[in-house]
BARO-651130 format. One line per field, with one value per residue (C-alpha): residue number from 1; residue in three letters; y, x, z. Coordinates in steps of 0.5 Angstrom, whole numbers. Layout:
i: (NUM  ...) $
aa: (ALA  ...) $
Y: (Y  ...) $
X: (X  ...) $
Z: (Z  ...) $
END
This chain:
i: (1  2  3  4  5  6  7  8  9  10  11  12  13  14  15  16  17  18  19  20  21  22  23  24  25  26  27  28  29  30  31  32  33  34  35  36  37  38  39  40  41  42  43  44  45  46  47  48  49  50  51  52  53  54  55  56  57  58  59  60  61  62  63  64  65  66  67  68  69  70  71  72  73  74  75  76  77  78  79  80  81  82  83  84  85  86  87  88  89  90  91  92  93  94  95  96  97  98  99  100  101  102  103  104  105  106  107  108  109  110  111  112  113  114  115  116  117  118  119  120  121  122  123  124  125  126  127  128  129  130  131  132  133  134  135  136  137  138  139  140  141  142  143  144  145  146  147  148  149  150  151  152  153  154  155  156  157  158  159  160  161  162  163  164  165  166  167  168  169  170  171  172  173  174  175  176  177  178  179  180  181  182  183  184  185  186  187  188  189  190  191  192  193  194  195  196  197  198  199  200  201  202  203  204  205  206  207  208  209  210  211  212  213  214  215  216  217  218  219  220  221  222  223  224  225  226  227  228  229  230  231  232  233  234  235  236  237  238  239  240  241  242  243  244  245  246  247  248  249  250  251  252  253  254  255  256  257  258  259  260  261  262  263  264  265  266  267  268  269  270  271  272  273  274  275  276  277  278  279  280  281  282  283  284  285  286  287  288  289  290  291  292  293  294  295  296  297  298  299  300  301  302  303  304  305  306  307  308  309  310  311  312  313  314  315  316  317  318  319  320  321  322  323  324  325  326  327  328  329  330  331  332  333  334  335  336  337  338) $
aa: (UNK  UNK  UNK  UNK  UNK  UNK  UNK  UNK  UNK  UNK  UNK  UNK  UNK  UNK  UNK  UNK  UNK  UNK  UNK  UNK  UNK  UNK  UNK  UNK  UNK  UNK  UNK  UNK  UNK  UNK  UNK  UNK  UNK  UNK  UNK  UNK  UNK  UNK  UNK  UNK  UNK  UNK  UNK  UNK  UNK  UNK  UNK  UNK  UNK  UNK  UNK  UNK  UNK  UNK  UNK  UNK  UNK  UNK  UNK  UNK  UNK  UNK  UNK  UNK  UNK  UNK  UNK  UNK  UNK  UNK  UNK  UNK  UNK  UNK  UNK  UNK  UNK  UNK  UNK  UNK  UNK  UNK  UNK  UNK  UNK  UNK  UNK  UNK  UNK  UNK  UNK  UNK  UNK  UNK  UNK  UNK  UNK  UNK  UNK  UNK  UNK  UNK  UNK  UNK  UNK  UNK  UNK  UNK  UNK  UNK  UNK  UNK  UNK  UNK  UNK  UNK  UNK  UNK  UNK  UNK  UNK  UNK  UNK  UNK  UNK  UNK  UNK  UNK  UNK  UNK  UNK  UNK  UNK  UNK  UNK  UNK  UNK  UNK  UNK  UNK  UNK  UNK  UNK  UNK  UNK  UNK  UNK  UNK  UNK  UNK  UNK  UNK  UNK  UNK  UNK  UNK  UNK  UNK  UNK  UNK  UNK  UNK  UNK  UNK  UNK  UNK  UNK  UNK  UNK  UNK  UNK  UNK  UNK  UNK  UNK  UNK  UNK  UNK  UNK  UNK  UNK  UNK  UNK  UNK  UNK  UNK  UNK  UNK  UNK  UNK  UNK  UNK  UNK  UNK  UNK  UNK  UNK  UNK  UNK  UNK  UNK  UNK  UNK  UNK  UNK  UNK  UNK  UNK  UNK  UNK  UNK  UNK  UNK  UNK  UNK  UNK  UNK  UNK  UNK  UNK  UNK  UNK  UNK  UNK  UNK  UNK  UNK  UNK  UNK  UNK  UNK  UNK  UNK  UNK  UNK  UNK  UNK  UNK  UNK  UNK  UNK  UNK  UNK  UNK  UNK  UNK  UNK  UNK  UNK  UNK  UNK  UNK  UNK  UNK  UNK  UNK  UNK  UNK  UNK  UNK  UNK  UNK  UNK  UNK  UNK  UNK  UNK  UNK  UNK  UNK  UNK  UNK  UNK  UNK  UNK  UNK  UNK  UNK  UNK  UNK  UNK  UNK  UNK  UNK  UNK  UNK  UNK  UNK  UNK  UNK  UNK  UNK  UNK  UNK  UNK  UNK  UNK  UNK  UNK  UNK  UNK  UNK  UNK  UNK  UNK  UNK  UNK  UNK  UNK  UNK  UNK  UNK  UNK  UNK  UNK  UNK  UNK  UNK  UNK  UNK  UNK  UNK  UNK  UNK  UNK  UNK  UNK  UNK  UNK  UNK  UNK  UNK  UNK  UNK  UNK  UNK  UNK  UNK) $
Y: (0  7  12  17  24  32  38  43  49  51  57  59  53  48  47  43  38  38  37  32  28  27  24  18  11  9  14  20  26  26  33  39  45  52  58  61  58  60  57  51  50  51  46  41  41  39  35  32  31  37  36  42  45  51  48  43  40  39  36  31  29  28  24  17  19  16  22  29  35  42  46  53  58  57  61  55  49  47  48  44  39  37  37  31  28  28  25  20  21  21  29  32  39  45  48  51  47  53  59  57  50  50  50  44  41  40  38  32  30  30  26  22  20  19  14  17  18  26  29  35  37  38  38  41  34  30  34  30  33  34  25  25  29  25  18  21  24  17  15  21  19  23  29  35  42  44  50  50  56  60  67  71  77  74  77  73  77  78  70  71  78  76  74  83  84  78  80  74  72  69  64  63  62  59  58  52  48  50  47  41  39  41  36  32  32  32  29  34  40  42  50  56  62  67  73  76  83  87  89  91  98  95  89  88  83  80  78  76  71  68  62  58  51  46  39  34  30  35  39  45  49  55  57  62  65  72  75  81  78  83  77  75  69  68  61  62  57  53  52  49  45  43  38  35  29  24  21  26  32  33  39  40  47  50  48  42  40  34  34  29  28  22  17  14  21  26  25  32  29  34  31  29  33  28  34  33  37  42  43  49  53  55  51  43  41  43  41  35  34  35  29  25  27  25  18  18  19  14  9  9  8  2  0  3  6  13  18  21  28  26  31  29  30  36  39  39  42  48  49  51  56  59  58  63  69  67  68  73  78  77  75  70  61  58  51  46  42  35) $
X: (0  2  6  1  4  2  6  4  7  5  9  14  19  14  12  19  16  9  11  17  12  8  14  15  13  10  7  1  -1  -7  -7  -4  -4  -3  -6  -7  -14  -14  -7  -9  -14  -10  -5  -9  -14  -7  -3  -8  -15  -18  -17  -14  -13  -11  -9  -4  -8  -14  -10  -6  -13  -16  -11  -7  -1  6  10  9  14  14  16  15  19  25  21  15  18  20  12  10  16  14  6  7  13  6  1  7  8  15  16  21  23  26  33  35  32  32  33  38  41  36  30  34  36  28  26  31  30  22  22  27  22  17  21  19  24  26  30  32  31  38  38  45  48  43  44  46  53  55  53  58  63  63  64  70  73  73  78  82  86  86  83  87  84  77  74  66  64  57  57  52  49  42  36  34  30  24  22  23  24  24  31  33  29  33  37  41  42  48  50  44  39  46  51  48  48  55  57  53  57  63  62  59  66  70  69  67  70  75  75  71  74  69  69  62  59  54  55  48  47  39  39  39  44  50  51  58  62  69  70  77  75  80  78  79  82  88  84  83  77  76  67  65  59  57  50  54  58  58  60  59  56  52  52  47  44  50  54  63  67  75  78  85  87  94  91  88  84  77  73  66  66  61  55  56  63  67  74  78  85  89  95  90  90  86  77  71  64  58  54  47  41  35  29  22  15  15  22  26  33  37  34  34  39  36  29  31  35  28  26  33  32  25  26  32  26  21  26  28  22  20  27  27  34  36  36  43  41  38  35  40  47  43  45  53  51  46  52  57  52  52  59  60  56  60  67  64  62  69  74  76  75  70  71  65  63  65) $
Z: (0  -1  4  7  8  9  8  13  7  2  -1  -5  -4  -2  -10  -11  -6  -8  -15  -12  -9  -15  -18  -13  -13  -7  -4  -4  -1  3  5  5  10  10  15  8  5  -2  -3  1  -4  -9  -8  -5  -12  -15  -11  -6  -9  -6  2  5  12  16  22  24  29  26  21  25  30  22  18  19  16  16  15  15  10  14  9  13  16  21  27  26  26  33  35  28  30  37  35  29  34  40  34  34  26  22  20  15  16  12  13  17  22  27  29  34  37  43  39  34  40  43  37  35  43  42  37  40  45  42  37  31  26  24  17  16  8  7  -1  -3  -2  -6  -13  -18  -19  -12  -11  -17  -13  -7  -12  -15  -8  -6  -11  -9  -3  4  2  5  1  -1  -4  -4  -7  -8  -12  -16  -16  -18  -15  -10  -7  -12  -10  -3  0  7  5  5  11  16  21  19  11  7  13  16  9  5  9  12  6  5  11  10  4  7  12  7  3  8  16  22  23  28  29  24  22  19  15  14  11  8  1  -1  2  1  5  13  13  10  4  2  7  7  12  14  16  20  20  24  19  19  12  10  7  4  4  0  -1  -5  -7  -10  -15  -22  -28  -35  -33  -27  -26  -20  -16  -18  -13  -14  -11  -11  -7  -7  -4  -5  -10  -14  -14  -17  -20  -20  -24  -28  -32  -28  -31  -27  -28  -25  -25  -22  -23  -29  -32  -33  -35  -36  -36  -36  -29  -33  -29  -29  -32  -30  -33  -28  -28  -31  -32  -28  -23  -25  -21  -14  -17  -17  -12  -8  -11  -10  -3  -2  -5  1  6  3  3  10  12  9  11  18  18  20  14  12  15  21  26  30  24  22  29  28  21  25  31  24  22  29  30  24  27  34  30  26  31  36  30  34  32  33  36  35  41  42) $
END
């Protein structure tokens, strides 16, 4: 039988969701929610057979349902998280998971106890191009550098203008995902130095970020992160990484060309991005990295083994994120506990 969910959200982002579950074997949405009833409606004529709520509550007293997608905004998730991990249903969330470790810390220990498993949606490693990478890395011996670089000059605020209007920006909105592939490439992080500031005289907060990790490993990594970069070609959303090891080093560049260099010699493959009908440039690859990320959930559910970004990986990710500000603000390293 199929996998029951909802998705409590139904806003920009969430249609990548939405259509994402459509695509899947396996599963169908029962129901969607948003405090927005006409946007409710909307989404729920399309992805849900009609049936809408505007309340998570009535929503979770009135369904049976194996798994609910929160894809709202941080300040929400902690109240969302713990009311499915009460009506004891596996829950998904959005990025950034919180708007502080506190928060994230009692959602991971709510649904630890009410043994319901927990995944934070952490697309970033789930692009084609980036499980391409991490496939080639392994062939590269000790890695011992990588560069994770994000620029553009895109105007992101015209989807999400709440991005112009946050005390918190680039670090907090992209530099999680930043930093979960940093973690993803190369292991957990020693200490952080971050370089942070605002470029854009008609935002709030930062928008361009420079940070040095130090891995446990003994790497090094550089993450770069701009939204005020002027150049012939913006490759937004694309995000490149370069990592070296004793065996080798690996590119992922631009237009999703993967260039590997090792004792065998040197190979270029173009990463091939997977379209769908409701895809569309620039935006394949992360659109598709929902469905691939999806997928990932569904299956280990029916397998019953905890998902790559669990709540509780999620929360090293999340510390790197507020470590930033931290080293930011006093010019000093941050050192990660544990």
């Amino acid at each position: 039988m199929d996998l029951r969910g909802a998705v409590i959200g139904c806003g920009f982002f969430a249609r990548n969701h939405l259509n994402a579950w459509s695509e899947l074997p396996g599963v169908r949405l029962a129901a969607v929610c948003d405090r927005d009833p006409a946007r409710a409606s909307e989404a729920a004529r399309a992805f849900a057979g009609g049936k809408a709520y505007e309340d998570p509550e009535t929503l979770l007293a009135s369904e049976a349902l194996d798994f609910v997608d929160v894809v709202t905004q941080p300040a929400s998730h902690r109240a969302l998280v713990e009311l499915a991990a009460r009506h004891r249903v596996p829950v998904i969330c959005q990025k950034p998971l919180a708007p502080s470790l506190e928060d994230a810390r009692a959602m991971v220990e709510a649904c630890r106890e009410a043994g319901v498993p927990f995944m934070v949606h952490e697309n970033f490693r789930w692009q084609a191009p980036m499980r391409a990478l991490k496939d080639a890395a392994a062939k590269l011996g000790d890695l011992f550098f990588g560069r994770i670089s994000f620029r553009t000059g895109h105007d992101v605020y015209r989807n999400q203008p709440y991005l112009a209007k946050d005390s918190r920006f680039a670090i907090y909105d992209l530099g999680v995902h930043l930093l979960d592939l940093a973690r993803f490439f190369l292991g957990e992080v020693e200490s952080l130095d971050c370089h942070a500031r605002r470029v854009n005289p008609g935002i709030r907060a930062e928008d361009v970020v420079t940070l040095l990790l130090r891995m446990r490993s003994g790497a090094a990594a550089v993450v770069e992160i701009s939204f005020f970069s002027k150049t012939d070609d913006d490759l937004f959303p694309q995000t490149l990484v370069h990592l070296e090891g004793t065996l080798g080093s690996a590119t992922l560049g631009p237009h999703y060309e993967l260039h590997t260099v090792s004792a065998e010699g040197s190979s270029r493959l173009r990463v091939p991005i997977r379209d769908f009908s409701w895809t569309k440039p620039p935006h394949g690859a992360v659109q598709e990295s929902v469905v691939r990320i999806q997928s990932h959930w569904l299956d280990c559910l029916l397998e019953r083994r905890e998902p790559e970004t669990s709540g509780a990986d999620n929360l090293k990710t999340l510390e790197l994120v507020f470590g930033s500000y931290q080293s930011a603000a006093s010019g000093l390293p941050f050192h990660p506990a544990g």
